[in-house]
NUZA-92391 format. One record per residue (C-alpha): x negated, y, z negated. Coordinates in steps of 0.2 Angstrom, whole numbers. Layout:
<patis>
      x      y      z
      X      Y      Z
...
</patis>
This chain:
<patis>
      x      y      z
      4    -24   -109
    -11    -25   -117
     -8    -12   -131
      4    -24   -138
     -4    -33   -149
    -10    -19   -156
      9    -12   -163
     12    -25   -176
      4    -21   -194
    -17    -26   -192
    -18    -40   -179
    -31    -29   -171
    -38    -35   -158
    -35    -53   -162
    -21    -61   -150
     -7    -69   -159
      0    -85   -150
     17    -78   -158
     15    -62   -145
     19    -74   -132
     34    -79   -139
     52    -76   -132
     62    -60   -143
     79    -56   -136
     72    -38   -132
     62    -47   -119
     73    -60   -113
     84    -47   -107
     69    -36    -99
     64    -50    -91
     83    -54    -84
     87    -36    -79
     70    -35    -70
     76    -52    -60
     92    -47    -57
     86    -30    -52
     72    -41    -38
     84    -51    -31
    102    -46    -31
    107    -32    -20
    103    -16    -25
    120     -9    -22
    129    -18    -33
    113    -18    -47
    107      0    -45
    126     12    -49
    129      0    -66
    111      2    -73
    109     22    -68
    127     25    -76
    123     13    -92
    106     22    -94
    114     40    -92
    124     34   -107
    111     29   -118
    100     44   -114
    115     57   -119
    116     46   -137
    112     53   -154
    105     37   -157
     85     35   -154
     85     16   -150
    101     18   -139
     93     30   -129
     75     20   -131
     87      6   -121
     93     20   -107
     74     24   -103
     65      8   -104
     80      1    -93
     77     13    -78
     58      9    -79
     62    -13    -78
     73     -9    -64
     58      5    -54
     50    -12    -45
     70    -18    -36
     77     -3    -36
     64      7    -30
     73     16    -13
     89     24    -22
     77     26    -38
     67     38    -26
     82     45    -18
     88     50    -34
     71     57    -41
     78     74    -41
     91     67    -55
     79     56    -64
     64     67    -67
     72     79    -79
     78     66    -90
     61     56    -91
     53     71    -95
     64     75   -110
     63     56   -117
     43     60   -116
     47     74   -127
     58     65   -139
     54     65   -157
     58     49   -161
     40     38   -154
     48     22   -149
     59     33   -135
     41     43   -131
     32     23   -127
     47     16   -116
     47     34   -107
     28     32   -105
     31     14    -99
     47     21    -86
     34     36    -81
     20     21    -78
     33     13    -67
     40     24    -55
     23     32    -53
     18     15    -46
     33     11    -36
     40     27    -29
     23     32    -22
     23     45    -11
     34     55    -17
     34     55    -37
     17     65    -34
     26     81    -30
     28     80    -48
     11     79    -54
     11     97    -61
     23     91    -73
     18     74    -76
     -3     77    -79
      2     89    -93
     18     80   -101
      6     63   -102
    -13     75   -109
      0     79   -121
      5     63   -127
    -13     58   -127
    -11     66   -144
      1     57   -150
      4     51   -168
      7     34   -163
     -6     21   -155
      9     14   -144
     12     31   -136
     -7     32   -132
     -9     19   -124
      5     19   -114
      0     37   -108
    -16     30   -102
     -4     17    -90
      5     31    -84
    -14     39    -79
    -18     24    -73
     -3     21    -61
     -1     40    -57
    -19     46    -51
    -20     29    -40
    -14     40    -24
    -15     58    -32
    -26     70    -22
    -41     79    -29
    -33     95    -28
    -18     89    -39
    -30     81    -51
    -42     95    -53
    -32    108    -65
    -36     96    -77
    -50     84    -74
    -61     93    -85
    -50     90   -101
    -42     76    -97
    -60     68    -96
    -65     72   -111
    -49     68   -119
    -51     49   -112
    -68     49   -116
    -65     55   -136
    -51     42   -138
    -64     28   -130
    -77     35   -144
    -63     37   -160
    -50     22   -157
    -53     10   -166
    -39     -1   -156
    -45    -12   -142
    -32    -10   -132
    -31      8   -132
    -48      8   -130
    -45     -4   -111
    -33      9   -107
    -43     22   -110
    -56     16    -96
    -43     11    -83
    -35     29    -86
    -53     37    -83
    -56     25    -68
    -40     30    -61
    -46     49    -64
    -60     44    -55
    -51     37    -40
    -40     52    -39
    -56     65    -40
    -67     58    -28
    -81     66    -28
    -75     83    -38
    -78     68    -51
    -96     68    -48
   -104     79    -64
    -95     67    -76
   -103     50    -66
   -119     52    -80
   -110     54    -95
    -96     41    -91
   -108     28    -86
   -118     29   -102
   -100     27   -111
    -97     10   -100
   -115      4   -100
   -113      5   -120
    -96     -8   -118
   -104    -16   -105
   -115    -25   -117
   -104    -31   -128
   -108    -49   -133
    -89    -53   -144
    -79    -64   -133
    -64    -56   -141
    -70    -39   -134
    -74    -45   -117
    -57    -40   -110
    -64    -23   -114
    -81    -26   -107
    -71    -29    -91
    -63    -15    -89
    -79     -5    -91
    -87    -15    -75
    -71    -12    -67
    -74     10    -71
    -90      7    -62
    -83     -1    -48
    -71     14    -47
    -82     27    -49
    -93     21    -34
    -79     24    -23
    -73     40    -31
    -92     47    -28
   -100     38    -14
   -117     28    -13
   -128     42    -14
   -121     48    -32
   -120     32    -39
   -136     23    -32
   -144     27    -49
   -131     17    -56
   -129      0    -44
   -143     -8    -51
   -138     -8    -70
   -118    -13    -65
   -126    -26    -55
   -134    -35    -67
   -120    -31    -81
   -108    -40    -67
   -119    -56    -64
   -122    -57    -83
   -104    -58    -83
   -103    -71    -72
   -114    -83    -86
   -101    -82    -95
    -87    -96   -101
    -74    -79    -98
    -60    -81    -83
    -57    -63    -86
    -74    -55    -85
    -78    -67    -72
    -60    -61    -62
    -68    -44    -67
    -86    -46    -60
    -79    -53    -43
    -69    -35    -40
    -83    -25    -45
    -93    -35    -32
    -80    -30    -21
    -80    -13    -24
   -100    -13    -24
   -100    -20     -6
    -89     -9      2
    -97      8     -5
   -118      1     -7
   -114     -7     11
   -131    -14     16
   -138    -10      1
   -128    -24     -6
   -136    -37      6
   -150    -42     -6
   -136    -51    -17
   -130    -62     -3
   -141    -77     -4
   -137    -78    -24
   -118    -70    -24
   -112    -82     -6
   -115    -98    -14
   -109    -95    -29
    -93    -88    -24
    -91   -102    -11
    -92   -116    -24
    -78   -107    -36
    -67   -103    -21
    -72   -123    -18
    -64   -129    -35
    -51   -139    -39
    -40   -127    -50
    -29   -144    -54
    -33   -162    -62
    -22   -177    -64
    -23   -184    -80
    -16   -201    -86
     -1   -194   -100
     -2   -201   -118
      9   -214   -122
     17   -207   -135
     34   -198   -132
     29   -185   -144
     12   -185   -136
     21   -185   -119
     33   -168   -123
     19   -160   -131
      5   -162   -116
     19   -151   -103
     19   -134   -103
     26   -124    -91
     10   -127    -78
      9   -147    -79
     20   -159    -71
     23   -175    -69
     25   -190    -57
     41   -200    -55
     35   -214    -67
     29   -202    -80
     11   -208    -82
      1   -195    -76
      2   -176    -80
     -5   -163    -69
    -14   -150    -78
    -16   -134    -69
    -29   -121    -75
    -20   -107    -70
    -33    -92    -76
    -43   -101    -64
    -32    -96    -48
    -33    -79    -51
    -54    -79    -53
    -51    -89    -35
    -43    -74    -31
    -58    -63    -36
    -70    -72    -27
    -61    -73    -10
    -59    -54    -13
    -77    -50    -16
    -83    -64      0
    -71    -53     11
    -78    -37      9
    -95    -41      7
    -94    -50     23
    -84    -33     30
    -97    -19     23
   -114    -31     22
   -117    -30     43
   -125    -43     51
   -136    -48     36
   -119    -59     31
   -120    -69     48
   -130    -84     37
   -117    -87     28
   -102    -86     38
   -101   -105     42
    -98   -111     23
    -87    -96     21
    -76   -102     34
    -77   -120     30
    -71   -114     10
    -59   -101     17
    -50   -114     30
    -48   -126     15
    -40   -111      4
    -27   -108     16
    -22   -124     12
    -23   -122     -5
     -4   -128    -12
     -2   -111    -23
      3    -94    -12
    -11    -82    -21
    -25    -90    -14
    -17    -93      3
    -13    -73      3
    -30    -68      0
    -38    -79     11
    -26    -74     24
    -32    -56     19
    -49    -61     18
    -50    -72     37
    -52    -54     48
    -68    -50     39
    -76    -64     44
    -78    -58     61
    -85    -41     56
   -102    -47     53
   -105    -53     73
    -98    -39     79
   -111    -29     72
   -125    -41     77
   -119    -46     96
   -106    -30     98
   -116    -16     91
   -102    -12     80
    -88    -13     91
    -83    -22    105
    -77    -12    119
    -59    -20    127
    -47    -13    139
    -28    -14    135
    -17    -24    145
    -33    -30    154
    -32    -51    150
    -38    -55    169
    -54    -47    169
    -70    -51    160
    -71    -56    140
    -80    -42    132
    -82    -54    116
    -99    -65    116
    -97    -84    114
    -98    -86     97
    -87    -73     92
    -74    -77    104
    -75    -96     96
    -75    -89     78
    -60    -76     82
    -50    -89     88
    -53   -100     74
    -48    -85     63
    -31    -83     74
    -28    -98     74
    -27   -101     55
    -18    -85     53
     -7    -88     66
     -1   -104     57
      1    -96     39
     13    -86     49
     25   -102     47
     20   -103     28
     35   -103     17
     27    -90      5
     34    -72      9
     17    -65      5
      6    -75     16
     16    -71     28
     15    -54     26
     -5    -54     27
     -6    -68     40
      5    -54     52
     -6    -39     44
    -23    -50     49
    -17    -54     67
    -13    -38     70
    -32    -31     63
    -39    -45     74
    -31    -41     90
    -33    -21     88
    -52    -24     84
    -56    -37     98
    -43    -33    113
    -34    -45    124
    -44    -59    126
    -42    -62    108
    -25    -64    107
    -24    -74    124
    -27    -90    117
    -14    -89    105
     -1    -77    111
     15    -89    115
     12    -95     96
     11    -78     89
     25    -70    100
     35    -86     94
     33    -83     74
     35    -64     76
     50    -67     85
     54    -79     72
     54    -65     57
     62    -53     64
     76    -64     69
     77    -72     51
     74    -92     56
     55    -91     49
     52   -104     38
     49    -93     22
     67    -86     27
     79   -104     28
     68   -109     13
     76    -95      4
     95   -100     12
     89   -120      9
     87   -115    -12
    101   -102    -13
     89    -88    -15
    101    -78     -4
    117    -85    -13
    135    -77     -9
    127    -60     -7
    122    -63     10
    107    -52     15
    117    -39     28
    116    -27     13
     98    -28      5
     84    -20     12
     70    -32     21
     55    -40     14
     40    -32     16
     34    -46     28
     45    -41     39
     39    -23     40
     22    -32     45
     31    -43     56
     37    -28     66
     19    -18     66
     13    -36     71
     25    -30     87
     17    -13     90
      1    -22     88
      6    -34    103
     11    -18    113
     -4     -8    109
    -17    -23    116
     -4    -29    128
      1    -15    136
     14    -17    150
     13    -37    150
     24    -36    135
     38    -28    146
     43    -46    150
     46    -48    131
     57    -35    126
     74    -45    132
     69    -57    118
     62    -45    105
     75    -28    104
     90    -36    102
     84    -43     82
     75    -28     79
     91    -17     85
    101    -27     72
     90    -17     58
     97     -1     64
    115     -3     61
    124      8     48
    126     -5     36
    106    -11     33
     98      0     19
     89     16     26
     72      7     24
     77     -7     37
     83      7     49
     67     16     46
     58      0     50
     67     -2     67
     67     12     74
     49     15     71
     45     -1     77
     55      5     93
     44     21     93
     28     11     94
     33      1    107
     41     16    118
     20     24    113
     14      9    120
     23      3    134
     25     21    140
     36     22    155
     39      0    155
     51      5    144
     62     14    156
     78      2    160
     79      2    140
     81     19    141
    101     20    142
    105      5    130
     92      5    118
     81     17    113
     92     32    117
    106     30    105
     92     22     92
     87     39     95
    102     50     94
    108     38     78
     93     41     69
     92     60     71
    111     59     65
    105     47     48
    107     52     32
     89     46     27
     74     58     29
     62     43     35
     75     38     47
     74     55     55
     57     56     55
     55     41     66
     68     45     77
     59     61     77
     44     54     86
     53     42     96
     63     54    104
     47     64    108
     37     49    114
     51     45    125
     55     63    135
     34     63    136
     32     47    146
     51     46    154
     51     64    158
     65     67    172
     74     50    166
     80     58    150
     82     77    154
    100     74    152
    100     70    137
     89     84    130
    105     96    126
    109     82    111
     93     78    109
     88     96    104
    106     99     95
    101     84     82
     83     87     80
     87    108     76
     95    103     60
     81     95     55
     68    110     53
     84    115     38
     76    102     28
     72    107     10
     52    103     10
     50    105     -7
     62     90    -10
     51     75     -5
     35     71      7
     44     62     14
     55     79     20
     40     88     24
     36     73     37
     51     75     46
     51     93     48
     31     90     57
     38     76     67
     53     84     71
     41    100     76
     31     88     87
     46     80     98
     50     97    102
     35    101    108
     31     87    119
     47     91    125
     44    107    130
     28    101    138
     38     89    150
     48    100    155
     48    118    150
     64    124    162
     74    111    150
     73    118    135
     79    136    130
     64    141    122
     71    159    118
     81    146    104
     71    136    101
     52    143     99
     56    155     83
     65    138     74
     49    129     79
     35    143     73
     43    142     56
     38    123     54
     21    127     61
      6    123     52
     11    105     49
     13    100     33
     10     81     31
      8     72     47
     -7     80     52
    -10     69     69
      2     78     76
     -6     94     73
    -16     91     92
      2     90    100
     10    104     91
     -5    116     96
     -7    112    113
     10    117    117
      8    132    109
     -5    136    118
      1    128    135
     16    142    134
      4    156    129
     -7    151    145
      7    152    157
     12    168    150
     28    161    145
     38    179    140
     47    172    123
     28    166    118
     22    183    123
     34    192    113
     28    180     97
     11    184    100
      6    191     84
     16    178     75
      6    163     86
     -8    172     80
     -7    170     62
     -4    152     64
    -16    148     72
    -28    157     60
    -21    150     46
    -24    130     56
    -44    136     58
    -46    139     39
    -59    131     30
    -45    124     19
    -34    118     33
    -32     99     35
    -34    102     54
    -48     91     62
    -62     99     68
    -59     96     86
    -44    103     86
    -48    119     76
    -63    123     89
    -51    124     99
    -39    135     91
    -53    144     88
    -54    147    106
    -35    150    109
    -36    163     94
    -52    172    101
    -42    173    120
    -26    184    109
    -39    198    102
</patis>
């Protein structure tokens, strides 16, 4: 972290080439951290909770400084029983916030910073007690506490909610901004701005009456001509960035101009990191001044272009001498068989790469049609990126491919082009030079599918799935047996960037029955439901091929996030396919239903949850026997403790919704005088507000056939329903206009 530097005597802000240099404290960070990745988390996660326990219970500061900073290395590969086990956790990092020995206070900083960023979304139903334990330690006594508080800001407020935030916004502001103005520490001074940033983020527009005074504070940095502080002058253009997407274009206008040029000053310079910095404040810029933005284009395109262009490698004939020879390698050069040339990588240079194919996506996605001049080089510069040899730039430019498209779809679509699922007969809706440029996109992506990088993969299945969903059937047509074929591939663990993994032992003797899956593969399996939902029935002639693999997620021994995965990826497809999914009924999707209810896992019952209710909605008389279970499993559900996690909260609202399209299949099967008062108590909806349409049209539905157990609940439908139509309620405004109307009818 950045504040290091700063912990030793007066380095200051001057980086020390010995900072980088192996202690045993790291060593064993770095190897916990690794084992913790890749070993499987039942055999990682029991030994380091008991061993930090321990540690935590001693009378010895530095022993319990281990137990703390040991939970937070492990957050990243332990992350789903680390938040299963929150409940446990929490107390005890809140306590070694509070110690009074300071080098327990920092690694609980660093541990806070951690699970805030990877137990996300449930660590925010403790913001009430992390935003005043970290404004507290704001004010600590020592500068590696500070800063570390402004990480945990930082990673905490990404996804916090304005109305979490806003207790203390106005002091935490200020606090930020005063320890920007006092410190004298560089490094706490960068944290400072990503913390305010992140505030930003999290207040939206609530952060709109600090916009005037915190721009003044990054405009001041922003001009700061010391290379050593450019770091710092960085982060100030990254503030900028963020505070246009906390307040929108119309409150930061006055602002664009001045962050514009500060940015493309940047750019002159001989800086990686400012440059790396400039590209994502570009980004941002783009995707909140939208056409705004477009008078940058003619200089920003080109530019970007020729550094996504460059060669980030040179090969070099290697000195003669042995010496020379060992002291030319470092850990990004090689050399060939003969050892007479040295490859030199100029590895800050990939990450500014990075940048730029970053900012070129989303100014093609936010600039409209005013980026169609430049779309030919970018696709010629992006097509030679996905070919680049190192994964971060074929991940971004797998990420960055979709928006390519976007620019004629607003010139030759109007915005959008208008396709009818499951229709791959009838006529294109897609001009000819966006057809040609979307399968050109397809195409690559649909190769990068077979990348041995996990990543890539990842975005390639994530952009085929955005591409397909925004330009319909005839998109996909041309590639479809390929695409079906890698998907299939994934899920069924013979992809490329999985037998890479068995060819280099990556897997070793643990096998992978007991891990949970890569993330790739979750994209592999919404890749699915993407086919489904362009598709439509023609994917019927599919599912022999593709249940059988994602069934093998489901079973008792795969972690909860790989039954979660599956058996959401079964509810998509029963959503989509509708009544195609009918013969699959018996063997499939009913006891994927009845198993899921029955799981252990919140998030597994969830999805089950709406499976089940997707399936009696479209098999209606085909599952009425199995209603009586069906009802039996989902009733314990709605005994959920909400205050535990979100995610409990979710499966109470999607438990709430399968029992109302239940009802609304068939009324006659479901003993309403049970089952209405258990269902009023979930109602309003928590979490999962798109089924708030669902939950109230049945509602109404039994009011309107004058059902008697509704009737005799009228007072209490009532107040629920006023309570959806308040101005606070996250209720969409079609659906309160008409409750409105339902609650109007009751009077």
């Amino acid at each position: 972290p950045a504040w290091k530097a700063d912990l030793e005597g007066d380095a200051g802000d001057v980086d020390d080439g010995d900072m980088d240099s192996p202690t045993e404290t790291s060593m064993a960070q770095g190897t916990l951290d690794m084992i913790a990745c890749e070993v499987p988390k039942k055999f990682v996660w029991p030994a380091c909770m008991k061993r930090c326990m321990e540690r935590l219970e001693s009378s010895d500061p530095n022993a319990r400084k281990a137990g703390i900073a040991c939970l937070g290395v492990i957050a990243e590969g332990c992350t789903e029983p680390l938040t299963m086990a929150l409940h446990d956790v929490m107390p005890r990092v809140f306590a070694a916030a509070q110690d009074p020995a300071p080098q327990v206070r920092e690694c609980a900083c660093f541990c806070l910073g951690q699970i805030s960023e990877h137990c996300q979304p449930d660590i925010l139903q403790y913001s009430s007690q992390i935003l005043p334990i970290v404004f507290n330690l704001l004010d600590d006594n020592n500068v590696a506490v500070q800063a570390t508080s402004c990480y945990v800001l930082e990673m905490f407020c990404e996804r916090l909610e304005p109305e979490a935030v806003r207790p203390v916004l106005d002091s935490l502001v200020r606090k930020l901004a005063q320890m920007l103005e006092v410190s004298t520490k560089r490094s706490v001074q960068e944290m400072a701005v990503a913390a305010l940033a992140a505030t930003a983020v999290a207040a939206e527009e609530e952060f709109s009456p600090y916009v005037e005074g915190v721009a003044n504070l990054m405009t001041r940095l922003m001009q700061l001509q010391d290379p050593n502080l450019f770091s710092l002058r960085g982060r100030a253009l990254e503030c900028m960035g963020h505070m246009a997407i906390a307040v929108g274009r119309d409150t930061f206008r006055p602002y664009f101009p001045q962050t514009m040029q500060s940015a493309m000053e940047g750019l002159a310079t001989d800086s990686t990191d400012l440059q790396e910095f400039a590209y994502a404040v570009f980004a941002n810029l783009a995707k909140v001044m939208k056409e705004e933005f477009a008078p940058a284009l003619p200089d920003l395109v080109p530019h970007l272009v020729k550094i996504i262009d460059m060669d980030e490698g040179e090969i070099e004939q290697a000195p003669n001498s042995k010496d020379d020879n060992l002291a030319g390698l470092d850990d990004s050069d090689d050399e060939d068989e003969d050892g007479q040339y040295v490859l030199h990588v100029r590895t800050a240079l990939l990450e500014v790469k990075k940048g730029a194919i970053t900012a070129l996506g989303e100014m093609a996605a936010h600039t409209g049609n005013s980026f169609c001049p430049h779309l030919e080089s970018c696709m010629v510069v992006l097509q030679k990126a996905a070919g680049n040899w190192h994964p971060l730039i074929k991940a971004e430019a797998a990420d960055a491919f979709p928006s390519m498209i976007i620019p004629l779809i607003a010139a030759h679509h109007n915005g959008e082009i208008k396709w009818t699922k499951a229709d791959l007969g009838g006529a294109n809706p897609m001009s000819q030079v966006t057809a040609t440029l979307v399968q050109a996109v397809l195409t690559e992506e649909v190769a990068l599918m077979k990348d041995e990088d996990k990543t890539t993969v990842g975005k390639a299945c994530e952009a085929v799935q955005g591409v397909i969903e925004l330009c319909g059937p005839h998109a996909l047509s041309p590639v479809l047996n390929d695409a079906l074929q890698n998907s299939h591939a994934i899920i069924s663990k013979s992809a490329p960037c999985q037998t890479a993994d068995e060819l280099y032992g990556d897997i070793g003797e643990f096998g992978d029955e007991d891990d949970d899956h890569d993330s790739f593969t979750q994209a592999a399996c919404d890749l699915i439901g993407g086919f489904c939902r362009v598709m439509g029935h023609h994917f019927k002639q599919y599912l022999h091929q593709f249940l059988p693999p994602i069934l093998e997620f489901t079973k008792p021994s795969r972690p909860a996030s790989d039954r979660s995965m599956a058996v959401g990826c079964l509810s998509e497809i029963a959503q989509e396919l509708e009544g195609a999914i009918a013969e699959q009924w018996q063997p499939v999707f009913m006891p994927a239903v009845l198993n899921g209810l029955a799981d252990e896992d919140v998030n597994v019952k969830r999805n089950a949850a709406f499976c089940a209710g997707i399936c009696c909605e479209h098999l209606k008389a085909q599952v009425l026997g199995d209603y009586p279970k069906m009802l039996q499993l989902l009733g314990q559900n709605f005994s959920l403790d909400t205050s535990a996690s979100e995610s409990a909260c979710a499966c109470v609202d999607n438990s709430a919704a399968a029992v109302a399209r239940m009802i609304m299949a068939s009324p006659e099967n479901v003993p309403i005088d049970q089952v209405l008062p258990v269902f009023l108590t979930a109602l309003p909806l928590k979490v999962d507000m798109t089924e708030n349409q669902t939950v109230y049209q049945c509602l109404i539905g039994l009011l309107q056939m004058n059902h008697p157990e509704a009737v005799s609940r009228k007072e209490d439908i009532k107040r629920i329903l006023t309570e959806a139509t308040h101005e606070s309620s996250k209720v969409d405004a079609d659906t309160k206009g008409m409750l409105v109307q339902a609650v109007q009818s009751l009077h």
